[in-house]
N, C-alpha and C positions, 0 to 999 in steps of 0.2 A: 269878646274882648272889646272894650271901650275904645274910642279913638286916643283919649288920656294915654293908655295904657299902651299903647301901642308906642308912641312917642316916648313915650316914659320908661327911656331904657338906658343901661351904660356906654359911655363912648368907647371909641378905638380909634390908635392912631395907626392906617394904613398906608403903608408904602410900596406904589408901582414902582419898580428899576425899569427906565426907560434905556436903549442906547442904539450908535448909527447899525441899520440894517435888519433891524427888529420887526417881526409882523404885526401889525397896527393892531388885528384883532385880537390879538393872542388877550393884549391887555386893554384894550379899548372896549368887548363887553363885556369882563370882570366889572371897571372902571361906572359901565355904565350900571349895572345891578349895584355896587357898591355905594356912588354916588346917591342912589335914592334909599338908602337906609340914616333908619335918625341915629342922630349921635358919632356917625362918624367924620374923621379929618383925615382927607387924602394927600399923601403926600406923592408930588411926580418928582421921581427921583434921578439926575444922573450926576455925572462928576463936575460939572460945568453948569452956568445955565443958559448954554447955549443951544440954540434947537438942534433935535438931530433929524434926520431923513429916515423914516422908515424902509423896509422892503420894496412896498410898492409904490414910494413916493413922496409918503404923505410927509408934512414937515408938522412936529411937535414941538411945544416949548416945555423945557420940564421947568418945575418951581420951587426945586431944595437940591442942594448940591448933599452929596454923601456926606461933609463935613459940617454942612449945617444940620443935618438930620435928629430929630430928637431918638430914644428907643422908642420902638414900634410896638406892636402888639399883634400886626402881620406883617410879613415881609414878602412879596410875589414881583415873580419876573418871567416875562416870555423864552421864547423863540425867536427864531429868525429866519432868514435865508441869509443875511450876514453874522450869524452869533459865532461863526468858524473866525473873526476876524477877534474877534475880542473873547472867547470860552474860555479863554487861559489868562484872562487881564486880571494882574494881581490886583490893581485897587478894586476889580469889581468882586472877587472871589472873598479877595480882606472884608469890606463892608457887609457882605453876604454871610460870612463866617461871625462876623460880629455882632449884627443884628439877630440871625438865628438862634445865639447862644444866650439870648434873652426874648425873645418872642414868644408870643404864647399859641400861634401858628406860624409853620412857617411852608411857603403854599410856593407853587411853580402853575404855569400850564403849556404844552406842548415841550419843544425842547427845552425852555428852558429849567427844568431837572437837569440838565447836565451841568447846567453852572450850581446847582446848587450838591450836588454829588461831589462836583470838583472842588468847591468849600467844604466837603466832608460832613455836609449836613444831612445825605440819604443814608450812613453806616446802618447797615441793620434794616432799614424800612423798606416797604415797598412803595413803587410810585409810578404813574404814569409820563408818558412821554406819546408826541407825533409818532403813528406808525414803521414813518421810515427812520427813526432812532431808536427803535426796542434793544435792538443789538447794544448799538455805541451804548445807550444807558447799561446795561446789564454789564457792560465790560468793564465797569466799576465798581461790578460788586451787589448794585441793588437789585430787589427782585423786581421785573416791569410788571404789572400789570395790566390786562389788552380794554379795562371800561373806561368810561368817559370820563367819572374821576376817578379816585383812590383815596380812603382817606387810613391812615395806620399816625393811628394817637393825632398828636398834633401836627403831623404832615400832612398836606391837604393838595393834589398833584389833577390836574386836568390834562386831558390826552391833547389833540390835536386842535390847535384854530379855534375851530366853533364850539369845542368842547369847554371853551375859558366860560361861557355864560352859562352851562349847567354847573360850572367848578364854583362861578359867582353865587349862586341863588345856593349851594353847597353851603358856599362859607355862609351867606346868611342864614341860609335855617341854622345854624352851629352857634352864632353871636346871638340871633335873635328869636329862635324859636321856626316853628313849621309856619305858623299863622301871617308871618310878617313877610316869610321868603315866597311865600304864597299871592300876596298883596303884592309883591313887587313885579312876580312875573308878570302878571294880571295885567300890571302897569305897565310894563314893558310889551304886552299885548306876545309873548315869547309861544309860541303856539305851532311849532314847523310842523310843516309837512311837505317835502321836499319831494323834489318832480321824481329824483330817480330813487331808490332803495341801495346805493350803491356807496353810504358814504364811509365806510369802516372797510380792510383788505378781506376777512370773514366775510362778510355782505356782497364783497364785489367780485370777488372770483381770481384766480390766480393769472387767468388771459387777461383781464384789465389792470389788474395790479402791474403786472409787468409792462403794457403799455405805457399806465400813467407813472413807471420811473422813468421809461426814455423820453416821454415828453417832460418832467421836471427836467431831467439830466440837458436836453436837448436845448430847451426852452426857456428854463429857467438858470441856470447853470447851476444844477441843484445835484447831489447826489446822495446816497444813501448813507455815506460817513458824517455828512453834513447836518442830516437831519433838519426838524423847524421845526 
């Protein structure tokens, strides 16, 4: 493949839904795999354009209000440790409901599948979610599945956090091919290998599982209904 050729490819217009209490990563390494693909326009989405405060702090500025938004061609939205504040926001479930029903993927990763379930856009599919929301998602109907992504037709669903940059390099091999989603990891140097083997509840044991809810619950004021 020529460098031409590589460049030499169709646009999309991608839309992150950002909003307050949201985990930076969930859509921050999407953001970042997607930003270095040719041809695409991203759009940071919330109702306002005023920054919001992530989970952990972070302050973001988004750069299109729902109402200025054009139609997309994706539409992807995180998680949180606040999304129990806003899962039920009708403006964000209407936009979500709106956008999907012309998108030509429509992707989530960690919890936020639930906001796209509660727009009625998982009927039928299966999809990934954060471990500690398998439940709450399934209590809507969709089937969960426990990998890193899911993909059923043009639903395209990343599990947990860190799972959003295999969901990313996902969607681009899908727009662009193996070769290109290849080049980008490359570039992003994405290569883990993580100190412990523990990062999935499968992997880690049912003794640690049950630790690491009381220290969310404890620590984070996080709970298993709540999901992220």
């Amino acid at each position: 493949m020529s460098d031409r050729s590589i460049l030499d490819r169709p646009s999309y217009a991608i839309g992150l839904v950002f909003y307050p209490g949201m985990t930076a990563l969930d859509i921050v390494g999407p953001q970042t795999v997607f930003s270095s693909l040719p041809g695409v326009h991203l759009y940071r989405l919330w109702k306002t354009l005023e920054s919001i405060t992530t989970d952990d702090g972070m302050v973001i500025s988004p750069d299109t209000t729902f109402a200025d938004c054009p139609p997309l061609d994706i539409i992807c939205i995180g998680g949180g440790l606040g999304q129990n504040a806003v899962v039920d926001d009708v403006e964000i479930l209407e936009f979500l409901a709106k956008q999907g029903s012309t998108a030509k993927f429509v992707t989530s990763v960690c919890g936020g599948s639930e906001f796209l379930a509660r727009a009625g856009l998982l009927s039928g599919y299966r999809a990934a979610t954060h471990w500690t929301a398998r439940e709450q998602l399934a209590s809507f109907g969709v089937e969960v599945g426990t990998e890193r992504v899911v993909v059923d037709r043009n639903r395209i669903t990343g599990g947990g956090v860190t799972a959003g940059i295999d969901f990313g390099l996902t969607v681009a091999q899908t727009l662009y091919g193996e070769e290109v989603a290849k080049i980008v990891q490359l570039l992003m140097e994405y290569d883990p290998v993580p100190p412990f083997d523990t990062g999935s509840p499968e992997k880690a044991g049912p003794e640690l599982v049950k630790k690491a809810l009381s220290f969310a619950t404890d620590s984070l004021g996080f709970s298993v209904e709540q999901g992220n």
